[in-house]
VODRENRO-886792 format. One record per residue (C-alpha): x, y negated, z negated; residue number from 1; chain. Coordinates in nm, 2 decimals, padded with zeros to 4 digits, m for minus. Layout:
<torvos>
X/Y/Z/NUM/A
...
</torvos>
This chain:
<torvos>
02.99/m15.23/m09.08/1/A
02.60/m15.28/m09.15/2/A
02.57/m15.64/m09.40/3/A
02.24/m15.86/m09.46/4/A
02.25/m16.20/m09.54/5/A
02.06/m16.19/m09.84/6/A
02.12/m15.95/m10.11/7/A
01.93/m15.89/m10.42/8/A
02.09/m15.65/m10.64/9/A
01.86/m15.42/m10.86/10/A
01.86/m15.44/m11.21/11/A
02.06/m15.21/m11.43/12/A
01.99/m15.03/m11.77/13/A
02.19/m14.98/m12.05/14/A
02.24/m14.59/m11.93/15/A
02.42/m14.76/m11.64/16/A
02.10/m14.61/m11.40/17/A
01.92/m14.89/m11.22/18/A
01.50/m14.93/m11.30/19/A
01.46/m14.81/m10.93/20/A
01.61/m14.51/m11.01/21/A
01.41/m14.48/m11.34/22/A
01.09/m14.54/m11.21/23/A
01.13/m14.24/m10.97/24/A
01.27/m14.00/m11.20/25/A
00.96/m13.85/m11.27/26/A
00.94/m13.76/m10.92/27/A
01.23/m13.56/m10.87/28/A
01.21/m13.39/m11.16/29/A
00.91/m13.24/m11.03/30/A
01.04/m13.20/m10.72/31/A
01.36/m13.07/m10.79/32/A
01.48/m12.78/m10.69/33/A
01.40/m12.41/m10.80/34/A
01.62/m12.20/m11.03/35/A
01.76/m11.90/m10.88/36/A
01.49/m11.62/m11.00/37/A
01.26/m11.83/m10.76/38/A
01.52/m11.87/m10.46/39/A
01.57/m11.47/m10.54/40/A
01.16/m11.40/m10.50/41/A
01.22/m11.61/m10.18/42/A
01.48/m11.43/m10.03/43/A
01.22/m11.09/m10.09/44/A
00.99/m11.28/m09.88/45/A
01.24/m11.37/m09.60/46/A
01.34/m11.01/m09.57/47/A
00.96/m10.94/m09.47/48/A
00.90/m11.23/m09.24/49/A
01.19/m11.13/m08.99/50/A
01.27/m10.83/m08.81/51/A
01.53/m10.61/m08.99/52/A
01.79/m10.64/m08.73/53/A
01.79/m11.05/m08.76/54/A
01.77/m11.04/m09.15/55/A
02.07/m10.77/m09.14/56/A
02.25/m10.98/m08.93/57/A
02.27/m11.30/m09.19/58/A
02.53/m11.38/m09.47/59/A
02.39/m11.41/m09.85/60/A
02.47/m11.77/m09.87/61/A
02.30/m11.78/m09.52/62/A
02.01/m11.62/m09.69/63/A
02.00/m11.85/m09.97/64/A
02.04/m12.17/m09.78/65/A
01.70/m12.02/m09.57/66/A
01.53/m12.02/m09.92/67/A
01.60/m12.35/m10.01/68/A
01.45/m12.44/m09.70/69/A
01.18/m12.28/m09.75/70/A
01.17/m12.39/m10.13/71/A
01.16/m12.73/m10.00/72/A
00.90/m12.71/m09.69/73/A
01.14/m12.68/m09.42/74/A
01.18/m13.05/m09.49/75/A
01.53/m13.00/m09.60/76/A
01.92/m13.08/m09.48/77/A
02.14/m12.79/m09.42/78/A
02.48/m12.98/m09.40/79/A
02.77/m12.62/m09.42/80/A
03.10/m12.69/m09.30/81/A
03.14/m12.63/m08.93/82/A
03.13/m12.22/m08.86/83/A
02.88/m12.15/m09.13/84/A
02.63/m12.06/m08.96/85/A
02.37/m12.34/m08.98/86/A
02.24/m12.35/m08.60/87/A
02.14/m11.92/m08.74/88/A
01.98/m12.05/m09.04/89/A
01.78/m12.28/m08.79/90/A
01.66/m12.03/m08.65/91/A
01.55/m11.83/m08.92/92/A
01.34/m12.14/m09.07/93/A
01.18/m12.17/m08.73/94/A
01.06/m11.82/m08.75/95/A
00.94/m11.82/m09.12/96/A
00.81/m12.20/m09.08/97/A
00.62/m12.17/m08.72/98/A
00.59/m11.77/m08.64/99/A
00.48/m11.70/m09.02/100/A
00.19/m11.92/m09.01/101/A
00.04/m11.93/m08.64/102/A
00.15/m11.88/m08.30/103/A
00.03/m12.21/m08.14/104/A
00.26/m12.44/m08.37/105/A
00.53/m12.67/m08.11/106/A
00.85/m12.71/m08.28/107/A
01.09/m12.98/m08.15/108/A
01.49/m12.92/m08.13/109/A
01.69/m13.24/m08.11/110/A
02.07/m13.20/m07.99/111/A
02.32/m13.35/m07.86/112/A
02.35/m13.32/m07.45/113/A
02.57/m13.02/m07.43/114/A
02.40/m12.81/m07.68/115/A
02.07/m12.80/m07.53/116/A
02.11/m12.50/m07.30/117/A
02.26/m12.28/m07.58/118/A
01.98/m12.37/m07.86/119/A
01.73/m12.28/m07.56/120/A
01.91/m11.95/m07.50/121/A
01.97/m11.89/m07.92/122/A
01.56/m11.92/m07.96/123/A
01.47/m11.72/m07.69/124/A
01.69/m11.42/m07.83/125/A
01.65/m11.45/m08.16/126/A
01.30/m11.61/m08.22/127/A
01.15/m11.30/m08.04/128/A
00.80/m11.35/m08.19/129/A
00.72/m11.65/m08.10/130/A
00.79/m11.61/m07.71/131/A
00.57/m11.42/m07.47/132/A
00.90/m11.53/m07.17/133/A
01.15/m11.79/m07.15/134/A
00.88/m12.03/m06.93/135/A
00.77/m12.13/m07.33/136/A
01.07/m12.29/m07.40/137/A
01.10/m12.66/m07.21/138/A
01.48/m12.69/m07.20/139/A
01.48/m13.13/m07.08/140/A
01.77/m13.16/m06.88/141/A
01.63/m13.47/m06.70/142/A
01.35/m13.73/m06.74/143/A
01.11/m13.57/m06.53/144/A
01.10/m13.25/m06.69/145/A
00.86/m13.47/m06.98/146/A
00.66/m13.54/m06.63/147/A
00.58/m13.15/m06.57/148/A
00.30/m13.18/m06.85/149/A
00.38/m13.04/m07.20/150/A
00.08/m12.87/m07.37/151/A
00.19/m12.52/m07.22/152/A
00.56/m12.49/m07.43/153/A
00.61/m12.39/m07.74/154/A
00.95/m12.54/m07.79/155/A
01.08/m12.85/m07.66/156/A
01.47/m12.88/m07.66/157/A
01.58/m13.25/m07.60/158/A
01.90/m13.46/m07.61/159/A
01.89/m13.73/m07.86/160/A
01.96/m14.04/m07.60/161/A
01.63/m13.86/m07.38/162/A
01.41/m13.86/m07.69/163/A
01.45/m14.19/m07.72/164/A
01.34/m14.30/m07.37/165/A
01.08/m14.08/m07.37/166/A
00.93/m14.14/m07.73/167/A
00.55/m14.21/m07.64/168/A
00.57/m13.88/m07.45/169/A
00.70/m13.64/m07.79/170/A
00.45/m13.84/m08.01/171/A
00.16/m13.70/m07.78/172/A
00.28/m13.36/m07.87/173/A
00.10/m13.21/m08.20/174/A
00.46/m13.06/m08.37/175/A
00.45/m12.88/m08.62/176/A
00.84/m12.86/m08.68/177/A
01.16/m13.05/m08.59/178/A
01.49/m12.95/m08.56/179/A
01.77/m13.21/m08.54/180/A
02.12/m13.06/m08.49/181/A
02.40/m13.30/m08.50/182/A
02.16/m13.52/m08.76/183/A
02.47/m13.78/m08.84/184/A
02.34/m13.90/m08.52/185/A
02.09/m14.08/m08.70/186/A
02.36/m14.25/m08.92/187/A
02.30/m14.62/m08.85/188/A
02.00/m14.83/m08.96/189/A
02.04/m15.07/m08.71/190/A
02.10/m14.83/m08.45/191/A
01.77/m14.79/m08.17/192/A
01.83/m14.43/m08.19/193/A
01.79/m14.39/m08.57/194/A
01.48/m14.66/m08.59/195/A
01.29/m14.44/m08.30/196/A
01.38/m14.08/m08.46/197/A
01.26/m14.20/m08.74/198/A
00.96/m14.34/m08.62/199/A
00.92/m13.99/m08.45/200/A
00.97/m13.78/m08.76/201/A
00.70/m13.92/m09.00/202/A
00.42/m13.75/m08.74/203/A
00.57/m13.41/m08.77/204/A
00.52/m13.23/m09.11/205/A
00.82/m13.03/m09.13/206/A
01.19/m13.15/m09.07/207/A
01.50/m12.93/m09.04/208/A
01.81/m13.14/m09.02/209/A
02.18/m13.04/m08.90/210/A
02.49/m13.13/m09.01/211/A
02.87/m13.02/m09.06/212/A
02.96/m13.40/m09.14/213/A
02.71/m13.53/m09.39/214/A
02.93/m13.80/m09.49/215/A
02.91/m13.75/m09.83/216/A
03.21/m14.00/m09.89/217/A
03.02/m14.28/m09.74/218/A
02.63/m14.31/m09.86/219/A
02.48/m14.57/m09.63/220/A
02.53/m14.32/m09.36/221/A
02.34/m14.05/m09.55/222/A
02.00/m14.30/m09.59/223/A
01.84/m14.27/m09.31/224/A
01.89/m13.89/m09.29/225/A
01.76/m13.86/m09.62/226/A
01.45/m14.12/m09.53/227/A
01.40/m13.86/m09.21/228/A
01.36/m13.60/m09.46/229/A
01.18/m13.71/m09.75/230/A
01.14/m14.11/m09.74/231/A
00.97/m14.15/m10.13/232/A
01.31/m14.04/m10.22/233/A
01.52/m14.35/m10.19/234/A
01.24/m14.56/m09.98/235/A
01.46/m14.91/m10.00/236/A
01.79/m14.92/m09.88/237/A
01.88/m15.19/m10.10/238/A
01.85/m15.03/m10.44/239/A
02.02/m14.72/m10.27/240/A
02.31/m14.89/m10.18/241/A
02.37/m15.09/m10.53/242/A
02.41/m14.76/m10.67/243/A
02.59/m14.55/m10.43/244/A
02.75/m14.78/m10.18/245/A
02.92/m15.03/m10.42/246/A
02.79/m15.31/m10.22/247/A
03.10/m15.58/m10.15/248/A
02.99/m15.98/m10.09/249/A
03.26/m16.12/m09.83/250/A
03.25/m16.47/m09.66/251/A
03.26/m16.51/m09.27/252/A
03.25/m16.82/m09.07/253/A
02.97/m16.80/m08.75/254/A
03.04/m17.16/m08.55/255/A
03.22/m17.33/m08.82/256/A
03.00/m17.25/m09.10/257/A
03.11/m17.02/m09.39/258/A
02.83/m16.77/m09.49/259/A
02.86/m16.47/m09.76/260/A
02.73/m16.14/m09.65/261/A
02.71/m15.80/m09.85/262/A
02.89/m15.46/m09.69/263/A
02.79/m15.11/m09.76/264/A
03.05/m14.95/m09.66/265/A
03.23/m14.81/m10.00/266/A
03.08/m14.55/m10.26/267/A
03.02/m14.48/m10.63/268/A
02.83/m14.28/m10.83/269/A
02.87/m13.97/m10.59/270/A
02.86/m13.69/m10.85/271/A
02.49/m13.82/m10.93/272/A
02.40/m13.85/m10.57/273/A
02.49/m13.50/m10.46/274/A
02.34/m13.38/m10.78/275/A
02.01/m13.54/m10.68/276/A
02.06/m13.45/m10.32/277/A
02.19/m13.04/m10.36/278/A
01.88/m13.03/m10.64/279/A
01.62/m13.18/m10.36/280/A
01.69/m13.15/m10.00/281/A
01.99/m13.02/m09.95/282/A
02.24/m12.76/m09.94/283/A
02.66/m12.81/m09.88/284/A
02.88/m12.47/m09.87/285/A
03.24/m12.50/m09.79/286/A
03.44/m12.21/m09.59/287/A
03.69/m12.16/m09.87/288/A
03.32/m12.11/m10.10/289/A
03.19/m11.86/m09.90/290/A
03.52/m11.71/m09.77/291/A
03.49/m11.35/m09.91/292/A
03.13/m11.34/m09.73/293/A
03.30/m11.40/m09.42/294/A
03.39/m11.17/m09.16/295/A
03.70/m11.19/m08.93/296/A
03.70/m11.51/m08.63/297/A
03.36/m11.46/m08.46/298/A
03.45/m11.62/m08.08/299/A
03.10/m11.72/m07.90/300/A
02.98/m11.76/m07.54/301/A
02.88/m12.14/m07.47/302/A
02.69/m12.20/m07.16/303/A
02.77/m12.57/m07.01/304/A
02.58/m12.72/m06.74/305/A
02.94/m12.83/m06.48/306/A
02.85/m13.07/m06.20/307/A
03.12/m13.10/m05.90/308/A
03.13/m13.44/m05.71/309/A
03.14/m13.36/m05.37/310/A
03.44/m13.54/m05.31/311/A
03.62/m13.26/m05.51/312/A
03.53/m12.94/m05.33/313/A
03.81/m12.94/m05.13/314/A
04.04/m12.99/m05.42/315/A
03.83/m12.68/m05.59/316/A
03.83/m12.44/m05.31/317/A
04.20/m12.45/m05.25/318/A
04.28/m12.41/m05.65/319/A
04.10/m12.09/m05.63/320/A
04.28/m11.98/m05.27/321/A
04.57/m12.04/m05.48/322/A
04.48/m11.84/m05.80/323/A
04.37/m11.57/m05.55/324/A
04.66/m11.57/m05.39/325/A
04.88/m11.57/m05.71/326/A
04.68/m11.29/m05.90/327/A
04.67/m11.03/m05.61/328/A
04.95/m10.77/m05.69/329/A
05.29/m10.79/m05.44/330/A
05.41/m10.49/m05.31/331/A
05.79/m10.40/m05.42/332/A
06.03/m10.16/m05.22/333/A
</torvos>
């Protein structure tokens, strides 16, 4: 539950839209997002940027959600339902946004822990332009991996909880892109993690987020992904949240003393949010949407990094002396 102790609500018009909202709607009316003849033209231009086999290989809406991107400046949220696709999507971005332009640009991929070694794998196969071997991908499995010296990779791939400890080290790096899969990571305001991503963000010009949760039922959690993206959007939380949170005063007593806070934590107005959102920086497609695009269950190899304590090698080595033993075939009479 994220409250403040002061509160000032913003001031709302007759139209029921508050002046902060107003004042800014110049701004995403020019910034909102193209009609389909120009997501069309970009699709043409897609299909020329990567290799046939790679553009073959994605869905329409796949396709179109890589325009939008594009549409937007790779600075853009890509928040499909699980299985859609977006970690391929990624990729495609990354080679129209970095390969495209110039060779040297870094990009930086953000994950979660257990995903590192497969988005290290994905670019390397896919992202075949960009890569003279796999030594230009820096996959950071520990801390001193940052300590190796960084101007030779083209790619960084980082968990979220190292990119924190090691911020002054990624803001020496000149990135031209970002990647951050998993983004409702970055959910909570207060939250070290969200404060130091998005300190890292502003630096790098284009920003790629993913997510199959974008909490579209709770708003508060969608600001600072939408501030790592574009911040002149909704730059104060406060505003943001008197329209779209329907901020809640509540009393609580700290030592004996009553005091009246405000919580975030409901929502209103979420047809005009996702309006403004979908038209801007993101796109939302559900399976049951895109369900005749689909092909039958696609199962996938996951690499994951297993350590063994010591202490359980004995334990191990018998299991498989015992599935040996139980798998070889037992001669009948």
């Amino acid at each position: 539950m994220e409250a403040t102790k002061e509160f000032r609500p913003a001031k709302v018009t007759y139209s029921g839209f508050s002046t902060e909202f107003l004042d800014r709607f110049d701004y995403l009316q020019k910034n909102v997002m193209k009609e389909q003849p120009q997501i069309n033209a970009a699709i043409q231009k897609l299909s020329t940027v990567l290799k046939k086999e790679f553009f073959d290989l994605l869905y329409p809406f796949q396709r179109e959600g890589i325009a939008r991107a594009y549409l937007a400046d790779f600075k853009f949220l890509i928040g499909d339902e699980m299985g859609l696709g977006k970690t391929f999507q990624a990729l495609a971005c990354i080679q129209w946004c970095v390969v495209d332009e110039e060779k040297s640009k870094k990009v930086l991929i953000v994950c979660p822990s257990s995903l590192r070694i497969q988005w290290a794998r994905e670019l390397f196969l896919k992202v075949t332009d960009f890569f003279d071997s796999s030594d230009d991908i820096l996959t950071v499995l520990k801390g001193a991996d940052l300590k190796k010296g960084l101007q030779q990779y083209k790619v960084i791939v980082i968990s979220y909880d190292l990119a924190v400890k090691f911020l002054t080290e990624l803001q020496n790096q000149q990135f031209h892109m970002a990647v951050l899969d998993e983004s409702h990571m970055i959910k909570n305001h207060s939250a070290k993690r969200t404060r130091v991503m998005l300190q890292l963000l502003t630096q790098i010009p284009h920003r790629l987020l993913l997510s199959g949760t974008p909490a579209l039922a709770r708003p508060r959690e969608l600001h600072p992904q939408i501030n790592a993206i574009n911040p002149k959007m909704f730059p104060e939380f406060d505003s943001f949240a008197w329209r779209y949170c329907s901020p809640r005063q509540m009393k609580i007593f700290v030592k004996g003393e009553e005091r009246k806070i405000w919580t975030y934590d409901g929502s209103t107005n979420l047809s005009e949010l996702y309006m403004i959102l979908n038209n801007n920086i993101m796109v939302r497609r559900l399976k049951k949407n895109v369900l005749s695009q689909l092909p039958n269950k696609i199962r996938e190899y996951v690499p994951l990094q297993v350590k063994i304590p010591k202490s359980m090698m004995p334990i191990m080595t018998k299991a498989e002396q015992m599935l040996d033993k139980s798998t070889k075939p037992t001669q009948t009479n």
